[in-house]
C-alpha positions, -999 to +999 in steps of 0.1 A: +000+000+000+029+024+005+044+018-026+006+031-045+008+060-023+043+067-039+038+059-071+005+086-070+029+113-075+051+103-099+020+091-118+005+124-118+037+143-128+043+117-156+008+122-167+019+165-171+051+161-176+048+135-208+021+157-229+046+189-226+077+169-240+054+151-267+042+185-276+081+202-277+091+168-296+065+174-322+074+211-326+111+205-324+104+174-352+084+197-378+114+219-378+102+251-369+130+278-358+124+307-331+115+330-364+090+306-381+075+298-341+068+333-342+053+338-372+030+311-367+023+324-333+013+356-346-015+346-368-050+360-360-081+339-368-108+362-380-135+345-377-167+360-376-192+356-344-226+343-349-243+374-341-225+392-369-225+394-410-198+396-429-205+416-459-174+398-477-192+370-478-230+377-474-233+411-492-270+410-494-276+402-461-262+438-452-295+462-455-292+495-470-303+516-436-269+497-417-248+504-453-257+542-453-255+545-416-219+530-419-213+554-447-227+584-434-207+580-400-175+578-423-182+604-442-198+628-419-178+658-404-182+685-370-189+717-372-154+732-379-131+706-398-099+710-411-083+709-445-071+673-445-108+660-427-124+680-459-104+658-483-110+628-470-145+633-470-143+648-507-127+613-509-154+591-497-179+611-515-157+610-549-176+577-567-209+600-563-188+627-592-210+654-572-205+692-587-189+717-562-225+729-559-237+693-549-207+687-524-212+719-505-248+708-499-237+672-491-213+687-464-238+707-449-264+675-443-237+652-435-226+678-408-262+678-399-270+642-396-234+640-373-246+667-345-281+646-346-266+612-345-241+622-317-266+640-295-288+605-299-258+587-286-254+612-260-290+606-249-285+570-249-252+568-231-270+593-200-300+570-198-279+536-196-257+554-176-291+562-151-306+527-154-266+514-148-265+528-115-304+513-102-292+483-113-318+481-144-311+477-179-323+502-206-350+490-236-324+500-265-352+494-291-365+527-291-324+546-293-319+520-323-352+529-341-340+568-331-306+562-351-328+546-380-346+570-383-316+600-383-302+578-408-335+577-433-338+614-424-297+623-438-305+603-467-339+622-473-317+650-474-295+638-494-315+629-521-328+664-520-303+685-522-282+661-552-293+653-590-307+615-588-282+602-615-252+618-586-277+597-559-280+567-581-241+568-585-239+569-548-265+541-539-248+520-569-211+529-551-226+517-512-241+483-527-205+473-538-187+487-504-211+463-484-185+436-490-164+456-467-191+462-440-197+436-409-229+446-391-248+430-360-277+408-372-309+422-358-332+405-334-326+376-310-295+357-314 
C-alpha cells in the first residue's frame, strides 16, 4: 500500500510532464526555428461571431439603412473641420462625381445628420448610464429605431439636395462597399 501512495505522485507528474515533452518533440520534429514559431504564433483567426454578418461574404444580407448608416458615420464631419478631414471626406464622396454645388450641400447635411446622431448617442449613453446605477437595464429598441430614423432622415436629405443620377451613382457605389461592412444581425441571437 505504501508503494501506490508513492507511485500517486510520480504518476500524476508523468501524466503533465509526458504531454509537454510530446508536444516540444513534435514542434522541435516539424522543424520550426524561433523565427518561423513566431510567425505562426502571430497569426489571428478572423472569424466571424454568430451574431455578426460579414459583408465579404453575405453582401446581401447587409440592409441599406446599416450600409448608409456606416457610410454616413465615415463620411460625416463637426462643425469646424480642417483641411485634410475635408479631403478625406471629398474622398469618400468622390464615386458620387458630385458638382462643387452638390458637395457643398452634401457637407452641410452630413454635418447635420453627425450633430443629430451624436446628440442621440449622447442621450443614450445618460440613460444607460441612469438605469446602470439602479441596477436596471435600458430597452435599446426605441435609441436603435432613433438612429434609424436619423439615418433615413440624412438620406432624405441627401437625395434632396443632389441630381438623382449623382444619388443613383452613390446608392450603386454603397451596394459594392457592403463587402467591406460587418454589421450585428438584428433580433434575437
Amino acid at each position: 500500500m505504501s508503494l501506490t501512495k508513492r507511485s500517486l505522485p510520480a504518476t500524476l507528474l508523468g501524466s503533465f510532464v509526458l504531454p509537454i515533452l510530446a508536444f516540444l518533440a513534435s514542434s522541435g520534429a516539424q522543424g520550426r526555428t524561433p523565427q518561423s514559431q513566431q510567425v505562426a504564433n502571430s497569426h489571428v483567426h478572423t472569424t466571424t461571431p454568430a451574431n455578426m454578418i460579414d459583408g465579404s461574404v453575405h453582401p446581401e444580407m447587409i440592409q441599406d439603412k446599416d450600409a448608409y448608416r456606416l457610410f454616413l458615420q465615415a463620411a460625416a464631419l463637426g462643425p469646424n473641420p480642417t483641411t485634410e478631414e475635408k479631403n478625406r471626406q471629398r474622398a469618400i464622396l468622390a464615386p458620387a462625381k458630385l458638382s462643387e454645388k452638390e458637395l457643398a450641400y452634401a457637407s452641410k447635411t452630413l454635418e447635420e445628420f453627425k450633430a443629430e446622431y451624436e446628440a442621440a448617442i449622447q442621450r443614450w449613453n445618460t440613460l444607460a448610464e441612469t438605469a446602470n446605477a439602479s441596477d436596471t437595464l435600458p430597452d435599446i429598441k426605441p435609441f436603435l429605431l432613433e438612429l434609424d430614423a436619423i439615418v433615413q432622415t440624412a438620406r432624405q436629405k441627401l437625395e434632396g439636395v443632389i441630381s438623382p443620377q449623382s444619388m443613383a451613382r452613390f446608392h450603386a457605389y454603397l451596394q459594392g462597399e457592403k463587402s467591406k461592412m460587418k454589421v450585428a444581425k438584428e433580433g434575437p441571437q
